[in-house]
C-alpha positions as CSV (number, residue, x, y, z in Angstrom):
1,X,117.4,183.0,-17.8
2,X,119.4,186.1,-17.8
3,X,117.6,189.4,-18.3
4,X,120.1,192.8,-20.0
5,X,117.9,195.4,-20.2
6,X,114.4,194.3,-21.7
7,X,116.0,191.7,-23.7
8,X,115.9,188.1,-22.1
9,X,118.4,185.6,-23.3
10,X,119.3,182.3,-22.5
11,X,123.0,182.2,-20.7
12,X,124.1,179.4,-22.6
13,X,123.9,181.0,-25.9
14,X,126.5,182.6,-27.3
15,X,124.5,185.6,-25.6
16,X,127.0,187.4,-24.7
17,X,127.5,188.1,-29.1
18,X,130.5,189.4,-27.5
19,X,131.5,191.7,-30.6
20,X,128.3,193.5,-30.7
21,X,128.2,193.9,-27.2
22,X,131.8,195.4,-26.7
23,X,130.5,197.5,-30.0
24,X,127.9,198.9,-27.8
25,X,130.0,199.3,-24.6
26,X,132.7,201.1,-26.6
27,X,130.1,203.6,-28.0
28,X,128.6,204.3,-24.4
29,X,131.8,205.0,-22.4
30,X,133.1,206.9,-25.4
31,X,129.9,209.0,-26.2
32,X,128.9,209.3,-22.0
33,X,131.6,208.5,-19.6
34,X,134.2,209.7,-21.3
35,X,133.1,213.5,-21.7
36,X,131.8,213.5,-18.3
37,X,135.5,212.5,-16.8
38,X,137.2,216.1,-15.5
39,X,133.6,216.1,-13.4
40,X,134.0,212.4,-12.0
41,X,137.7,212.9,-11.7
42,X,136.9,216.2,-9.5
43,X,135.0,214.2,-6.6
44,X,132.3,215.8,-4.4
45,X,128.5,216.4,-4.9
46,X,128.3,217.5,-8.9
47,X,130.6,214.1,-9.1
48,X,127.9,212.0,-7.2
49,X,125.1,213.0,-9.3
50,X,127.1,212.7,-12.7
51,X,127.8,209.5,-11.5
52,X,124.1,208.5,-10.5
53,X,123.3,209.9,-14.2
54,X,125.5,207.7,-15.7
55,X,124.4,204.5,-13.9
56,X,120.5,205.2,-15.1
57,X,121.5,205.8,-18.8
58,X,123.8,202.7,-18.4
59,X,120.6,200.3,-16.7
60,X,118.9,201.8,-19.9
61,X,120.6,200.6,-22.2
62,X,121.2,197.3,-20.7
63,X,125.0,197.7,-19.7
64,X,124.6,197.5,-16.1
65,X,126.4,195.4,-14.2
66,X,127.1,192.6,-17.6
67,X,129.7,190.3,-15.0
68,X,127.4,190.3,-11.9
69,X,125.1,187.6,-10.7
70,X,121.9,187.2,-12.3
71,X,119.9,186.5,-8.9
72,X,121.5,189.7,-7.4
73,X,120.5,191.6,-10.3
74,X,123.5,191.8,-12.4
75,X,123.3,190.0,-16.4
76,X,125.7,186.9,-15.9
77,X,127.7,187.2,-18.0
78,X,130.5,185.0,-18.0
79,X,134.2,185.9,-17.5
80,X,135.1,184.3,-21.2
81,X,132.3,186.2,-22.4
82,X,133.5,189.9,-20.2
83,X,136.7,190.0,-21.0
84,X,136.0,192.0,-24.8
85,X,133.4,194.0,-23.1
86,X,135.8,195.0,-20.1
87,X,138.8,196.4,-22.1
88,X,136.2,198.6,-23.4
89,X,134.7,199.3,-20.1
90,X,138.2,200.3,-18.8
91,X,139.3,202.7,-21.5
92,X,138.0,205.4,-18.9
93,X,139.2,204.9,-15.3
94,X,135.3,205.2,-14.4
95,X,133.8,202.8,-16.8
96,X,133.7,199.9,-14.5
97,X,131.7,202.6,-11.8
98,X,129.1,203.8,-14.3
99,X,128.7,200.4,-15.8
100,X,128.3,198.7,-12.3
101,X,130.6,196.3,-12.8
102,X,133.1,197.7,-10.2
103,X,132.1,195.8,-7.5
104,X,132.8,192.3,-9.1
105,X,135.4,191.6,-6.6
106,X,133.9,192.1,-3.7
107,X,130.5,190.4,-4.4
108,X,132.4,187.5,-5.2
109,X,134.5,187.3,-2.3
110,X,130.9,188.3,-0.5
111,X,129.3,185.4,-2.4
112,X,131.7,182.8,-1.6
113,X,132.9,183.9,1.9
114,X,130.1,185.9,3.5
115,X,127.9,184.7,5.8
116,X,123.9,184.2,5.4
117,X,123.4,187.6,7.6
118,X,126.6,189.7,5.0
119,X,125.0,188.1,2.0
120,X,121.4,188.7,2.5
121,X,122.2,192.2,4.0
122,X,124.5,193.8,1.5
123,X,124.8,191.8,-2.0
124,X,121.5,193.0,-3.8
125,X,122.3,196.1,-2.9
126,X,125.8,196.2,-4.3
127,X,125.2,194.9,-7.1
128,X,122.3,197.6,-7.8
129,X,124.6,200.4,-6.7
130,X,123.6,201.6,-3.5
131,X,126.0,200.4,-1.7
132,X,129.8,201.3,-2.8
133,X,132.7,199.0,-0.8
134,X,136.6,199.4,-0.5
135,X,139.3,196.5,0.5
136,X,142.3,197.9,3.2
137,X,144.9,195.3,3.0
138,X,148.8,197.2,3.0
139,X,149.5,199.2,5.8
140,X,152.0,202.3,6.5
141,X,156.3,201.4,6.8
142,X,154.6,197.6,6.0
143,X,155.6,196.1,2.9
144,X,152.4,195.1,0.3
145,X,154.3,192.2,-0.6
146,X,154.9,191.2,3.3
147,X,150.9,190.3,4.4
148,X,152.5,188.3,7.3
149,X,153.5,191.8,8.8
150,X,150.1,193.2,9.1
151,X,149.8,195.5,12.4
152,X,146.2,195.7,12.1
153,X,144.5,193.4,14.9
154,X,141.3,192.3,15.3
155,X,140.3,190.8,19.4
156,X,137.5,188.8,19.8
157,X,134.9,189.6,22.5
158,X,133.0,187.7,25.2
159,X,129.9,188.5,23.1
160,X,131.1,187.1,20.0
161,X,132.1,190.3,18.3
162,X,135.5,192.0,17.0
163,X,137.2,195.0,18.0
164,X,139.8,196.1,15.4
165,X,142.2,199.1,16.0
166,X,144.9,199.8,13.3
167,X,146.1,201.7,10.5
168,X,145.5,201.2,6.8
169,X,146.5,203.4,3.5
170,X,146.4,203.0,-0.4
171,X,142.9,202.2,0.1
172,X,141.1,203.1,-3.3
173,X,137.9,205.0,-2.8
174,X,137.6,204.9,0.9
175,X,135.8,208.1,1.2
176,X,132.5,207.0,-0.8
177,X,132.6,203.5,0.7
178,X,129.5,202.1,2.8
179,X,131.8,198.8,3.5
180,X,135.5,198.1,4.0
181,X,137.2,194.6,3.9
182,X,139.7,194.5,6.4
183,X,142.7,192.4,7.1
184,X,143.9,191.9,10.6
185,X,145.2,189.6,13.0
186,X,142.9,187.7,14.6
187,X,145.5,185.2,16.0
188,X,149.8,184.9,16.7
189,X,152.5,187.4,16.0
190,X,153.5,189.8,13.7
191,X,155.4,188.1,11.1
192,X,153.4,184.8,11.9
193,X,152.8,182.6,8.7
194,X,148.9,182.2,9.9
195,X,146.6,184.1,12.2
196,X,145.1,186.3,9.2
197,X,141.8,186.8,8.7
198,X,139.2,189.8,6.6
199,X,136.6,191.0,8.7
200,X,133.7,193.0,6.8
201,X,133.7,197.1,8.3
202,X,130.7,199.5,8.1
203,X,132.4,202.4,7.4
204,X,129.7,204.4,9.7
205,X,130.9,202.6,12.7
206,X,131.8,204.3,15.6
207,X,136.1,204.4,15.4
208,X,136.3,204.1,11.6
209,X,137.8,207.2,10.1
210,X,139.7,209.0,7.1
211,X,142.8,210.1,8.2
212,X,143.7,211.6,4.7
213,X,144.1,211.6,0.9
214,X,147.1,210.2,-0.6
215,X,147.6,212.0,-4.0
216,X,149.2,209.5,-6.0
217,X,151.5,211.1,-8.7
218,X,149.3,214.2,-8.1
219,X,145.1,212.3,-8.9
220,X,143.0,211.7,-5.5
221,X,141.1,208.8,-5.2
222,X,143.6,206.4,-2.5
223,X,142.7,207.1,1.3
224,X,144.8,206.3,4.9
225,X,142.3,204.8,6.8
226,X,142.0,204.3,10.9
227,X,140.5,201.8,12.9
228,X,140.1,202.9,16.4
229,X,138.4,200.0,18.9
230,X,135.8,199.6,16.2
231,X,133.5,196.7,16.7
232,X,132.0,194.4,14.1
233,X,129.2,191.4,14.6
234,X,130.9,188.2,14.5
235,X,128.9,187.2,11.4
236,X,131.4,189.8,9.6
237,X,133.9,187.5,10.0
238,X,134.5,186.1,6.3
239,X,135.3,182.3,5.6
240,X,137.0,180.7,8.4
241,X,138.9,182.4,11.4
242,X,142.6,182.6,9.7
243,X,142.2,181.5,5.8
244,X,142.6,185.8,5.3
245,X,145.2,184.9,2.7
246,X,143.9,182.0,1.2
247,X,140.7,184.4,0.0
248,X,143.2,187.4,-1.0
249,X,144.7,184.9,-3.1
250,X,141.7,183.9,-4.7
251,X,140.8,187.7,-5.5
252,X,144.3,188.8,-6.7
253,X,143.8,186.4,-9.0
254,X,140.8,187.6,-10.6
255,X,141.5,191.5,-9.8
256,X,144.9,191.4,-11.4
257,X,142.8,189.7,-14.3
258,X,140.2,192.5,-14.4
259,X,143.2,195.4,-14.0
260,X,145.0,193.9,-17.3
261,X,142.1,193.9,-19.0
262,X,140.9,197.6,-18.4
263,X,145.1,198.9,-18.9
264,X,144.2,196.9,-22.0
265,X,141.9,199.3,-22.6
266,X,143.2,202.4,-22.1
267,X,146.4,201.7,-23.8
268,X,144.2,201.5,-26.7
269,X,143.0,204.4,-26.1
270,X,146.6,206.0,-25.8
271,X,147.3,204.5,-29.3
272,X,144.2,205.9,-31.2
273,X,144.9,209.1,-30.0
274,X,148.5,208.9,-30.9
275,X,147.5,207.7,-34.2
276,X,144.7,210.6,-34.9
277,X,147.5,212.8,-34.2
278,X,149.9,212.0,-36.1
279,X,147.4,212.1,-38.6
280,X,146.3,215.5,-37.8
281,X,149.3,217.4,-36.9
282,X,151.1,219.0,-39.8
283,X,154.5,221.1,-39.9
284,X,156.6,222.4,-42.6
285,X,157.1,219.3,-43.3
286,X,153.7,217.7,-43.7
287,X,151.5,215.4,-41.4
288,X,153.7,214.0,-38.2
289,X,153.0,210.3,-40.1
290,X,155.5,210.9,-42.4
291,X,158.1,210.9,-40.0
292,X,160.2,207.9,-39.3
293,X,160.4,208.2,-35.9
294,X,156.6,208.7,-35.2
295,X,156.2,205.4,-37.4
296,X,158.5,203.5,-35.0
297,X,156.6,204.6,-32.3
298,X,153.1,203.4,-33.8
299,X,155.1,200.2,-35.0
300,X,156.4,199.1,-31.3
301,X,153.3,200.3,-29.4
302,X,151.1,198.6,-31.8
303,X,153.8,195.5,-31.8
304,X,153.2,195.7,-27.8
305,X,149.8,195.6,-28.1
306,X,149.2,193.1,-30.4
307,X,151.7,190.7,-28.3
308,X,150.3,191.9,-24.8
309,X,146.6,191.1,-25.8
310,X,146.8,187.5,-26.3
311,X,149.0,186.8,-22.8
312,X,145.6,188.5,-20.6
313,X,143.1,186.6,-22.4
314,X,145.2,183.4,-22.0
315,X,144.7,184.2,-18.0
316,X,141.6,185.2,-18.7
317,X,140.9,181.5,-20.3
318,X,142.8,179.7,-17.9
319,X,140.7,181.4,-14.4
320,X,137.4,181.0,-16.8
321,X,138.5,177.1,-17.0
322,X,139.0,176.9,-13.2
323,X,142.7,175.7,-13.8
324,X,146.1,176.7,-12.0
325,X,146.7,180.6,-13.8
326,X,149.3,181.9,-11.7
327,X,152.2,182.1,-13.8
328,X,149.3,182.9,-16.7
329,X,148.2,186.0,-14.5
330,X,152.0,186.8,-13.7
331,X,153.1,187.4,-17.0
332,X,149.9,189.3,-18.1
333,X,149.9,191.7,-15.0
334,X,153.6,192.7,-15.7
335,X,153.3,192.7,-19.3
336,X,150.3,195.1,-19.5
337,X,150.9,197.4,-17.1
338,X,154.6,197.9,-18.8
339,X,152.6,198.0,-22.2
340,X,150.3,200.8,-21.1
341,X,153.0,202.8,-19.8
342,X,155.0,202.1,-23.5
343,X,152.1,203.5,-25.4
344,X,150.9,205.5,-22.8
345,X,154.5,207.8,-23.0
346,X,155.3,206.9,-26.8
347,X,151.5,208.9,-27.5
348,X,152.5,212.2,-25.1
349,X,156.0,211.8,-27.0
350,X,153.8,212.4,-30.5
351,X,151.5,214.8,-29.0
352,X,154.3,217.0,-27.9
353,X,153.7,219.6,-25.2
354,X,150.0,219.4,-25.7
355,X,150.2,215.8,-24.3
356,X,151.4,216.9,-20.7
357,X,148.8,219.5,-20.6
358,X,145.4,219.0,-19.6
359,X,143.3,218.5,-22.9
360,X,143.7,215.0,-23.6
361,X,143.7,212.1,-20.9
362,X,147.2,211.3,-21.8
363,X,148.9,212.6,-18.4
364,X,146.0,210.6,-17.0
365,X,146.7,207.4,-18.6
366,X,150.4,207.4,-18.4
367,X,150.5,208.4,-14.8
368,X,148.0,204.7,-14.4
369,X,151.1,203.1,-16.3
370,X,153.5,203.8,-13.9
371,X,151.4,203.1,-10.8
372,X,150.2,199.8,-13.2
373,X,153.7,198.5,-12.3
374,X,153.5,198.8,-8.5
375,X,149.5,198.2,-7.9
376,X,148.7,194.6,-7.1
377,X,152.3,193.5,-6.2
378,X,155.1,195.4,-8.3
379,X,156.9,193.7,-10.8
380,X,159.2,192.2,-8.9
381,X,157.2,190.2,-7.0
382,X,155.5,188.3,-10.4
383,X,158.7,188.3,-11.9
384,X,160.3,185.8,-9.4
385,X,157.2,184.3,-8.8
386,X,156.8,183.5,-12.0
387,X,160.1,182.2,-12.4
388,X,160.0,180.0,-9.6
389,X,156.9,178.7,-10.2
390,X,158.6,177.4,-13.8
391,X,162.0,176.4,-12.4
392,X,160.1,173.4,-10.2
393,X,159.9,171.9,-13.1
394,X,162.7,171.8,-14.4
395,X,165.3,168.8,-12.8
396,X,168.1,169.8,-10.5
């Protein structure tokens, strides 16, 4: 039995009435998060206790936490059964935080990979919110695409324990994080195809500091990290000494997932507010929806849309199935983060000058777009990954 809210239902049933649900998701993060964004976006104390706000009117209303694990708290909800809820969950950048679904990733990876000690210590209380987490995987002058060239190195002790010293950056949220995932070296050479492993950080450790914010296209939120001899249990150690990429692999898969779902989001977002406008706006020559060139721009960002949507829930289908979804999760990560920066730009064209200023979330959501097509491996990298991956079969 799954409990959302006071209301107990069974998972098997089509519970999860997926259209009212995503109904009532849209109403909350529209109605709650969404006013409440130049506060969250702003950080420190007053964007704390927003955010705790948030979180109780979400539990009361029986939003929390819809993906997470039903015996850590969360409703269960199934990934076939998220995805409708999560696109409107990710119209707001913080929807996922005030929901409390944002730690998905890690309390899987935690689930799966942690041991008793890491799993009994920390998953409840992610999953309720107390605890926040982070994952530091790309490194400064080291390619994100390159894993084999992480500096970072983890030694292993007399005692059991690790001592890792090294450098991270691009680390989202590292400043309100309890817990950092970290990737290191545990064994070989730089550039060696194995010796990778995560190891699971307390950011209150003695050696674990912020070394500063990285500004990305002018909004804070990414952090350079350092490691400096900081020592962690041995039972921090996740899955086996060396399988580091084998578990990244099995996250990227899911997190690129959950990213093209929320861009899904937003860019519909982008479009309804491109669309209000050109309803709204009038010059000497009527409302901006008479014009030609504002209906091309509603008729390819709609076109994008409605093309985009059904390549991410195929992924979605295929990762809910258990089956291979790598070239599935290829095309959808490049395909919505290109969509959301088509609408994203095609909605500040409409808007005008008002959509670079700071009135609407438009500079907001286009400035995701572009970073949408470098986050999570750049386009590049799914482009001939992709292809590859189709070209084996394909005779000589």
């Amino acid at each position: 039995m799954e409990s959302r809210g006071h209301a107990v239902a069974d998972p098997g049933e089509e519970a999860c009435d997926t259209a009212e649900l995503t109904e009532r998701v849209t109403d909350f993060v529209r109605r709650r998060v969404m006013p409440c964004e130049p506060v969250l976006d702003a950080g420190g104390p007053a964007a704390a206790a927003t955010l705790r706000e948030l979180r109780d009117q979400a539990k009361e209303n029986g939003l929390w936490a819809m993906p997470l694990p039903v015996e850590l708290g969360g409703q269960g909800l199934p990934l076939r059964h998220y995805a409708r809820p999560a696109e409107a969950e990710g119209a707001s950048d913080h929807g996922p935080a005030a929901l409390g679904s944002a730690p998905l990733l890690d309390v899987t990876m935690l689930q799966r990979h942690g041991s008793t000690r890491v799993r009994d210590h920390y998953l409840k209380r992610l999953v309720s919110g107390e605890l926040r987490t982070c994952y530091a995987m790309t490194e400064p002058d080291v390619p994100g695409t390159d894993p084999f060239l992480t500096g970072t190195r983890a030694v292993r002790e007399t005692d059991g324990s690790w001592t890792l010293t090294g450098r991270k950056w691009f680390t989202s949220s590292a400043a309100d994080a309890d817990l950092v995932t970290v990737l290191a070296r545990t064994d070989g050479n730089t550039s060696d195809r194995e010796g990778l492993s995560l190891l699971l950080v307390p950011t209150d450790s003695p050696g674990f500091r912020l070394v500063r914010e990285l500004p990305v296209l002018g909004a804070g939120g990414q952090w350079e990290i350092a490691l400096d001899q900081v020592t962690v249990p041995d039972d921090h150690l996740l899955g086996e000494r060396g399988q580091a990429l084998t578990i990244a692999r099995e996250r990227l898969q899911l997190g690129r997932t959950l990213r093209c779902l929320r861009w899904l989001g937003q860019t519909q977002r982008a479009f309804d507010l491109m669309c209000a406008r050109a309803n709204s706006r009038t010059g000497s020559r009527g409302p901006l929806a008479r014009h030609q060139l504002v209906q091309q721009h509603v008729f390819e960002s709609l076109l994008a849309l409605r093309t985009t949507r059904p390549l991410v829930h195929e992924a979605v289908g295929r990762l809910a199935s258990g089956v291979d979804a790598h070239i599935e999760v290829g095309l959808a990560k490049v395909a919505a983060a290109r969509l959301l920066q088509q609408v994203a730009d095609a909605a500040v064209q409409v808007h005008g000058a008002a959509g670079l200023g700071p009135d609407t979330p438009l500079p907001a959501l286009l400035r995701t777009g572009r970073t949408a097509r470098i986050l999570d491996g750049p386009d590049e990298l799914h482009i001939t990954s992709v292809a590859r991956r189709v070209l084996r079969d394909y005779p000589a």
